[in-house]
MIDO-914455 format. One record per residue (C-alpha): residue number from 1; x, y negated, z. Coordinates in steps of 0.001 Angstrom, whole numbers, plus 500000, padded with zeros to 6 digits. Last residue first. Layout:
<sites>
+-----+--------+--------+--------+
|  nr |      u |      v |      w |
+-----+--------+--------+--------+
| NUM |      X |      Y |      Z |
...
+-----+--------+--------+--------+
</sites>
This chain:
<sites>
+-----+--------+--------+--------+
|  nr |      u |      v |      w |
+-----+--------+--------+--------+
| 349 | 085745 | 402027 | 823834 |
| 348 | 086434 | 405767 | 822916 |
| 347 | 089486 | 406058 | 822115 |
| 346 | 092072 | 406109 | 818378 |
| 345 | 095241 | 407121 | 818642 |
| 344 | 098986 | 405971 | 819255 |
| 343 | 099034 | 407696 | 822392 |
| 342 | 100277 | 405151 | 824559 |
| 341 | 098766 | 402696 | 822503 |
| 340 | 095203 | 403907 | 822835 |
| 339 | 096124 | 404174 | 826419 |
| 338 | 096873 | 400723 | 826455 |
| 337 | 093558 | 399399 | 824259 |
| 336 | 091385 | 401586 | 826414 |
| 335 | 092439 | 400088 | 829540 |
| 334 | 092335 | 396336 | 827702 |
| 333 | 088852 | 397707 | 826683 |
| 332 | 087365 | 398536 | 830087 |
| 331 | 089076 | 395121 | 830985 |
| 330 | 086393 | 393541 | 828977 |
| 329 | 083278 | 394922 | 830177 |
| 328 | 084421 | 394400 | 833666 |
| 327 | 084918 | 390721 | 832250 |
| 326 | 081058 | 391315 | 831057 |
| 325 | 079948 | 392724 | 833887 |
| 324 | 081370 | 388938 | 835845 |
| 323 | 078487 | 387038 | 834059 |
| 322 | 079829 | 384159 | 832872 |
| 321 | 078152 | 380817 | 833627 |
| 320 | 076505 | 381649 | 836709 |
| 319 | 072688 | 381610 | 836010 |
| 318 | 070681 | 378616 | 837420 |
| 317 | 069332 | 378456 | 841687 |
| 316 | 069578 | 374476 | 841683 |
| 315 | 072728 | 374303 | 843304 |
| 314 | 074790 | 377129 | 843474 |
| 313 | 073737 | 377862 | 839563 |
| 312 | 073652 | 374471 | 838072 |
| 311 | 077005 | 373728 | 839414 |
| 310 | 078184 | 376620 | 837800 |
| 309 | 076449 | 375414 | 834282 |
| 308 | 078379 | 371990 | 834882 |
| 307 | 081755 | 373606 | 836128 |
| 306 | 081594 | 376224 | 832567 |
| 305 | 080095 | 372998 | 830314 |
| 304 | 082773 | 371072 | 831014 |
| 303 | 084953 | 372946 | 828856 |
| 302 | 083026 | 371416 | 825824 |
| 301 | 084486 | 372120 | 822143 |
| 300 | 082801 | 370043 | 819345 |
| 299 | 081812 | 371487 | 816780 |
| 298 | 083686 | 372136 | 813705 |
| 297 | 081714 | 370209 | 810416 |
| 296 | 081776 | 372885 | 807435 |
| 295 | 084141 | 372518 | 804788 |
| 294 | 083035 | 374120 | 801221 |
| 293 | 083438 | 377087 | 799691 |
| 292 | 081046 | 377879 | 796237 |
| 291 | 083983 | 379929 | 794571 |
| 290 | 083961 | 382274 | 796375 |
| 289 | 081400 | 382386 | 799304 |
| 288 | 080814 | 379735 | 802070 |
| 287 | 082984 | 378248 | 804876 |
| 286 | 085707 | 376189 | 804970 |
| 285 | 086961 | 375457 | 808647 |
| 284 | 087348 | 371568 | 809395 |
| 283 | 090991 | 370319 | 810681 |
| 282 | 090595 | 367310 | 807686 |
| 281 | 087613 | 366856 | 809289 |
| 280 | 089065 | 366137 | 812901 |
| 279 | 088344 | 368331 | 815744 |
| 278 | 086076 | 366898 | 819036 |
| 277 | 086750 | 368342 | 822212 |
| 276 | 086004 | 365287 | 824175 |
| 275 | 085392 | 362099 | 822267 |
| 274 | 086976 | 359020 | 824926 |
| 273 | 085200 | 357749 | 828081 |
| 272 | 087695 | 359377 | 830241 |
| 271 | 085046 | 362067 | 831665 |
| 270 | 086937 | 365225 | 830380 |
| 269 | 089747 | 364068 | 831737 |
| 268 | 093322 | 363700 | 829831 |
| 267 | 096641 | 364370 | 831648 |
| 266 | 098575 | 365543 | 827771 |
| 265 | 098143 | 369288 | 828780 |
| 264 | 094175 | 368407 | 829231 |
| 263 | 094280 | 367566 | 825929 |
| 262 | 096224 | 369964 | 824803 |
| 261 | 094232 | 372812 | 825875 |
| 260 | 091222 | 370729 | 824377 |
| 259 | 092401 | 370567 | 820649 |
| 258 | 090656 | 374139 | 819672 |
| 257 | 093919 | 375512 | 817688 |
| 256 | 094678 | 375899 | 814049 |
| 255 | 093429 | 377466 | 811310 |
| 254 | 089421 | 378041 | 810482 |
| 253 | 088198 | 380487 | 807744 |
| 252 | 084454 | 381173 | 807258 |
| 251 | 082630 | 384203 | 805133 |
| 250 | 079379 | 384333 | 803100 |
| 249 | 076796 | 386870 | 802020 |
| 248 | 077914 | 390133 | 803044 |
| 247 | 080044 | 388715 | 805815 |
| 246 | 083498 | 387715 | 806392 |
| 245 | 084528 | 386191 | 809717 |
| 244 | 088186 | 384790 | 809509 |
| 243 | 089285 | 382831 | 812648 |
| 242 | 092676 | 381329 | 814000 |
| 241 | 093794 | 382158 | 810661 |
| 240 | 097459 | 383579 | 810402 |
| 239 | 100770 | 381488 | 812136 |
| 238 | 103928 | 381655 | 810371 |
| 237 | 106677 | 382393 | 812619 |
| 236 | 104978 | 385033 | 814634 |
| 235 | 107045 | 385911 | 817823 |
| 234 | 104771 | 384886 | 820780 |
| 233 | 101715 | 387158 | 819203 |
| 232 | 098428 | 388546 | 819770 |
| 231 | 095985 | 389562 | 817436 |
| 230 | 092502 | 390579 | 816745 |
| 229 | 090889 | 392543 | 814284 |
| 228 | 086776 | 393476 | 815169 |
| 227 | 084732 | 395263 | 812953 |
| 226 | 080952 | 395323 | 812779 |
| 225 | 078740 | 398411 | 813124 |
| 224 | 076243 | 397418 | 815622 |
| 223 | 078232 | 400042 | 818031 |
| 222 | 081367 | 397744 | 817339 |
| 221 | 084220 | 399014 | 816205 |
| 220 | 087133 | 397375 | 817710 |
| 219 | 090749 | 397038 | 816308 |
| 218 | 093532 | 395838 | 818782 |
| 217 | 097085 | 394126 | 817520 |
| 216 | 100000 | 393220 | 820118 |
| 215 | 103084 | 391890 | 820160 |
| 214 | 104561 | 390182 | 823381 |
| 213 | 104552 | 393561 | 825370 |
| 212 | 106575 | 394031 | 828204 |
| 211 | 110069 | 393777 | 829795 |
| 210 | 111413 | 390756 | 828077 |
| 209 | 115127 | 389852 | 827081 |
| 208 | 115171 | 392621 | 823734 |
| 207 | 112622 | 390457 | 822154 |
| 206 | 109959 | 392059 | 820032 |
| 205 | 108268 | 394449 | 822562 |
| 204 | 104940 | 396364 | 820936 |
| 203 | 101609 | 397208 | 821300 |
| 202 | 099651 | 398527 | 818899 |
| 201 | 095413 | 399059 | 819876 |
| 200 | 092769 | 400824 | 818370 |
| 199 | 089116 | 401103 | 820134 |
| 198 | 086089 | 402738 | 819629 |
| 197 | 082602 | 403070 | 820660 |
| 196 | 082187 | 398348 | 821351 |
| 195 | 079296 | 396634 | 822955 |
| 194 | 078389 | 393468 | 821586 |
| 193 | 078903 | 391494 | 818401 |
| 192 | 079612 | 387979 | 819454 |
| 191 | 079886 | 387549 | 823194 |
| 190 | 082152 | 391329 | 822641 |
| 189 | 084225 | 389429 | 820283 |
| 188 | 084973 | 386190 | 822216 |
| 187 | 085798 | 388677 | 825502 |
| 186 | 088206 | 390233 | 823497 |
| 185 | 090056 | 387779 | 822222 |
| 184 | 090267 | 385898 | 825344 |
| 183 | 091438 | 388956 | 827435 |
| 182 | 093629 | 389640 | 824252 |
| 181 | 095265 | 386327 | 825173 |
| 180 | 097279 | 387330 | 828796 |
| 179 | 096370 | 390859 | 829074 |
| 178 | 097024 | 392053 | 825814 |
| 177 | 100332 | 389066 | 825580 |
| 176 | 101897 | 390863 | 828906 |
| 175 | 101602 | 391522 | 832465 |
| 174 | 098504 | 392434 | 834087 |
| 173 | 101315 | 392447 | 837531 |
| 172 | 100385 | 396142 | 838005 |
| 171 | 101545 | 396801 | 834575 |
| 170 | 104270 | 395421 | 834561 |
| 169 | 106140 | 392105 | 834546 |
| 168 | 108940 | 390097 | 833347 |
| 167 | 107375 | 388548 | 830166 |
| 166 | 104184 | 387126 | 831903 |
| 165 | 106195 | 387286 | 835367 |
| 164 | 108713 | 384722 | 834930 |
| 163 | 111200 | 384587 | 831819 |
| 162 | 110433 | 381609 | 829198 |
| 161 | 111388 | 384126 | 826246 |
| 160 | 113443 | 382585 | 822865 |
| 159 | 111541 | 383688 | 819891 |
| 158 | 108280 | 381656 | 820535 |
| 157 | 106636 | 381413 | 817733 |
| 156 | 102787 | 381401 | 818614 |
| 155 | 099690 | 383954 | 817248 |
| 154 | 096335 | 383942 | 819415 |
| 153 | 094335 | 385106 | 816153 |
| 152 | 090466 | 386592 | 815213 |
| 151 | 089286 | 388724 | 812700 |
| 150 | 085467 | 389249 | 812750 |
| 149 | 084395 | 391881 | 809614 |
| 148 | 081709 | 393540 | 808042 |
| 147 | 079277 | 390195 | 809323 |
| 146 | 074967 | 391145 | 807556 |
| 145 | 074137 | 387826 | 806015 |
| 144 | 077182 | 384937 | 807270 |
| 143 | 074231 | 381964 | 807621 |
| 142 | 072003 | 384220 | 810004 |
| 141 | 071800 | 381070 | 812338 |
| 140 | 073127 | 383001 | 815315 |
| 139 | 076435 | 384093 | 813039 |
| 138 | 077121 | 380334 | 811916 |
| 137 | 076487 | 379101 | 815660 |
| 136 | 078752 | 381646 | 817082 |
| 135 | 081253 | 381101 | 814629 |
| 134 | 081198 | 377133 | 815311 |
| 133 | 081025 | 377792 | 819228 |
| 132 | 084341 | 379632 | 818833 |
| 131 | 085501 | 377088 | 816532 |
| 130 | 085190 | 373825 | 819269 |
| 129 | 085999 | 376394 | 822586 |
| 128 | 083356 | 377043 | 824604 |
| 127 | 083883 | 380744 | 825049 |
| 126 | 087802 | 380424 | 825136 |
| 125 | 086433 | 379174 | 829022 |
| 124 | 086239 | 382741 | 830142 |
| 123 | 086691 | 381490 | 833782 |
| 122 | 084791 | 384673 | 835787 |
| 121 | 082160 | 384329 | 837359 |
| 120 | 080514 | 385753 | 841581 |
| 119 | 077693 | 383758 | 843250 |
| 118 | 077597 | 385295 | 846717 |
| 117 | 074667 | 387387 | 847724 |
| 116 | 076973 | 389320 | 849741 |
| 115 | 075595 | 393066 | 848641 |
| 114 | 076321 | 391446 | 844809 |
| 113 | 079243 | 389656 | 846072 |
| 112 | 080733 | 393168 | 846778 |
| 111 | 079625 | 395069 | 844298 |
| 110 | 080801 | 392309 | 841403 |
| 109 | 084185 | 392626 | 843695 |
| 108 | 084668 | 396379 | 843209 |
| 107 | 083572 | 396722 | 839493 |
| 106 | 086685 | 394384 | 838911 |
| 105 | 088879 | 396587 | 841388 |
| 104 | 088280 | 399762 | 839377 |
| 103 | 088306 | 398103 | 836548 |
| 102 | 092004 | 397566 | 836833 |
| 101 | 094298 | 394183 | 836395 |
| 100 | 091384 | 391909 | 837797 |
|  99 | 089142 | 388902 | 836417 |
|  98 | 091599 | 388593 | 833504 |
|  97 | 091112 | 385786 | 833559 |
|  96 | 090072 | 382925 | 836540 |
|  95 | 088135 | 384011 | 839231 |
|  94 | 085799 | 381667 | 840492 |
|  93 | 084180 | 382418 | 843569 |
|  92 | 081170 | 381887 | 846315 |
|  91 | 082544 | 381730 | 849643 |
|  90 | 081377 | 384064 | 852546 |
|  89 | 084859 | 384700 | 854254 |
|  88 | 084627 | 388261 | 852981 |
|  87 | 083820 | 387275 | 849443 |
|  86 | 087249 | 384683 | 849549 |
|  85 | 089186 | 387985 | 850983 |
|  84 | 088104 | 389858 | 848122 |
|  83 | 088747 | 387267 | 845380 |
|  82 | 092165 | 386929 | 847075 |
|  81 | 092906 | 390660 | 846268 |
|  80 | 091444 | 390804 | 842562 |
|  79 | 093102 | 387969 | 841428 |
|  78 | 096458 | 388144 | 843284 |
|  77 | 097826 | 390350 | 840211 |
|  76 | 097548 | 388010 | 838013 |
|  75 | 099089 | 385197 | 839292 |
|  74 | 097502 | 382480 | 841272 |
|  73 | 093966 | 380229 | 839840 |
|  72 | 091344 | 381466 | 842140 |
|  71 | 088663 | 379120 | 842224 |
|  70 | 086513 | 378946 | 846027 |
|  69 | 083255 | 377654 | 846718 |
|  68 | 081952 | 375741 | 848906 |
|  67 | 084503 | 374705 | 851249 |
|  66 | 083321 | 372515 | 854780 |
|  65 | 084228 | 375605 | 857224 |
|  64 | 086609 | 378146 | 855035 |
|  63 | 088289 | 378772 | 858813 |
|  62 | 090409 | 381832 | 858156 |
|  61 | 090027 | 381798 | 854239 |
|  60 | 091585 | 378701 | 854103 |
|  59 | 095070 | 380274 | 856305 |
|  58 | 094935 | 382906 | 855112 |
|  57 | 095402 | 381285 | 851354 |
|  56 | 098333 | 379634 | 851721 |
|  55 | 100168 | 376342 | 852451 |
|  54 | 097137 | 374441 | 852235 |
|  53 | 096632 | 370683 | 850859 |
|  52 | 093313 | 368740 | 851913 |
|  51 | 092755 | 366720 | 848982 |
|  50 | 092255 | 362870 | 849592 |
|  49 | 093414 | 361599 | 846753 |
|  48 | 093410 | 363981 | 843994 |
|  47 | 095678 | 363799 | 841378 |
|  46 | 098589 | 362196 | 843923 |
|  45 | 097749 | 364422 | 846304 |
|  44 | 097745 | 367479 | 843719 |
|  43 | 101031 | 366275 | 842493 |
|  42 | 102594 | 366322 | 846334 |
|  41 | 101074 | 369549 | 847138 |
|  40 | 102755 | 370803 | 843782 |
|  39 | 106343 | 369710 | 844591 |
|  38 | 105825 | 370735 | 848230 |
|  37 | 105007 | 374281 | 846509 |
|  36 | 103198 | 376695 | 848880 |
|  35 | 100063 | 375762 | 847385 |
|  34 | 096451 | 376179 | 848285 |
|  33 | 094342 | 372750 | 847143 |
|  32 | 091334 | 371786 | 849154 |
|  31 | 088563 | 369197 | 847888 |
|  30 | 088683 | 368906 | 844445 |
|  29 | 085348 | 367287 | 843937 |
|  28 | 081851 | 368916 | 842607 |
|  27 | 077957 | 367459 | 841709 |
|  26 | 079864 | 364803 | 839001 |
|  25 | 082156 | 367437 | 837326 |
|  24 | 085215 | 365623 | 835916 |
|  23 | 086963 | 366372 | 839287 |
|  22 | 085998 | 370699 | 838443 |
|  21 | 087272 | 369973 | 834951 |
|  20 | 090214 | 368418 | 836144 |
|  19 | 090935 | 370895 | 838685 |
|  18 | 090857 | 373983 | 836861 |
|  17 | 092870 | 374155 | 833681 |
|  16 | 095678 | 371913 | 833937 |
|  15 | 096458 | 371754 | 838265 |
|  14 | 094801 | 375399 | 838636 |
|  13 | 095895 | 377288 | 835676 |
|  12 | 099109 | 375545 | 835050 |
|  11 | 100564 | 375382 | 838867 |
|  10 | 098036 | 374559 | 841582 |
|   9 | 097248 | 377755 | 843320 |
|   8 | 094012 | 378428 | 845290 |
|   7 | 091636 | 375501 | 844153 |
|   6 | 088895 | 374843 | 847002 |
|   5 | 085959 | 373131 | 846135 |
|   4 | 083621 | 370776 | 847702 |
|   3 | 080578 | 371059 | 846210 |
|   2 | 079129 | 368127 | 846052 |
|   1 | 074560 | 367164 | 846991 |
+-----+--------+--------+--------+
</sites>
């Protein structure tokens, strides 16, 4: 049995992100695509012949007969809203991050599909990301001792702004580098080291053409003790470690970016033929303790996996591949990180 799925918006999230990991999927296709763009009706045609295109997302959810699951891929803001109506219609969803700009609304859609019995996730795919899955591996294995610290970086240079919402928005839009990468971030460190009692955050707005923050740095203290640095920036001219995890009996330091953004940036598919997600050894983290450091093999990212394990789920009864608590768990802390830098004091996490 295919899933025929419905992509609701087709600019970067849904035509990059989405759809060819959802076509590369043998047990789903890219059956409907909701755009009001001609010029993205007529790319999603020509990558995926045969789609049913949509003007908007009424219209679907008024007659979601042959659709099997719906991804929301639209601005922020939508997430929450279309995720509802999708739920109404009886359609198992994807929401992509941040699952929704409050937790009020996040812990109102996990109700709802929960009294639906509609599979509900969330697309943290930063969790299968080549040096995420490294860490994670390292830290399972015991290979770090007891981890003091987890710093972790979403740093670009970007000094002249795009414009659109991410840079023109509020609030209410989940506007903004925190909301953009920290959701990442965040997520990545709670997967690691769990639940979080306090929470730090600075935010701040380099260039004088945006209207929100494109600077950010959060601290976490994790109940288990560990700390948590991560940072988010569009106006770093040198980038910082991607990762730097230092424990009592060994640390690991990684630059650079998982290469399967790019990839799938550059029009590649996941099932081309060609090494998916693989990094290069000269790319390789060093891990170890001074002055015994040596590279350790990155391994391989695998996007994939988030369609397959969904797949696994509406068809064969599996677990969805991100529980949607933890993205409720996650906005908690983008709420505590604003007020924290509001007030320009510590909170409870």
């Amino acid at each position: 049995m295919s899933l025929d799925v419905a992509v609701i918006g087709y600019g970067l999230a849904g035509s990059v992100f989405h759809a060819p990991l959802i076509a590369a999927e043998p047990r789903m296709r890219v059956a409907v695509v909701v755009t009001s763009s001609a010029e993205r009706a007529a790319q999603a045609e020509r990558d995926h012949p045969g789609v049913r295109v949509v003007a908007n997302a009424d219209e679907l959810f008024a007659d979601p007969t042959g659709v099997d699951l719906a991804v929301i891929a639209t601005p922020n803001r939508t997430h929450a809203p279309l995720a509802r109506q999708a739920l109404d219609a009886g359609l198992p969803v994807v929401v992509d991050k941040p699952f929704a700009v409050t937790v009020a609304d996040a812990e109102d859609l996990v109700e709802r599909a929960e009294q639906a019995g509609l599979a509900l996730t969330v697309f943290q795919n930063r969790r299968w990301d080549s040096d995420f899955l490294t860490v994670r591996a390292l830290a399972e294995a015991g290979r770090f001792g007891e981890v003091h610290r987890f710093e972790s970086r979403f740093e670009r240079w970007r000094p002249v702004p795009k414009g659109g919402w991410r840079e023109m928005g509020d609030a209410a839009d989940g506007a903004g580098l925190l909301f953009d990468l920290g959701s990442h971030l965040i997520d990545q460190a709670l997967t690691l080291f769990g639940p979080v009692k306090s929470v730090y955050c600075e935010l701040d707005r380099r260039r004088a053409d945006i209207k929100t923050d494109d600077d950010a740095f959060v601290a976490l203290t994790h109940t288990s003790g560990v700390r948590s640095h991560l940072w988010m920036s569009a106006v770093a001219p040198q980038l910082g470690p991607r990762f730097r995890v230092l424990g009592s009996e060994a640390g690991y330091v990684t630059y650079g970016l998982d290469p399967q953004e790019a990839a799938l940036r550059d029009g590649r598919r996941p099932d081309d033929g060609k090494p998916w997600g693989t990094v290069e050894s000269e790319h390789w983290g060093t891990f170890g303790a001074e002055p015994a450091v040596e590279r350790v093999p990155t391994l391989a990212g695998n996007y994939p996996a988030f369609y397959t394990e969904l797949a696994a789920a509406l068809l064969d009864g599996g677990k969805v591949p991100v529980d949607p608590r933890d993205a409720v768990a996650t906005l908690r802390i983008l709420e505590a990180a604003r007020r924290s830098a509001a007030d320009g004091a510590v909170v409870a996490g």
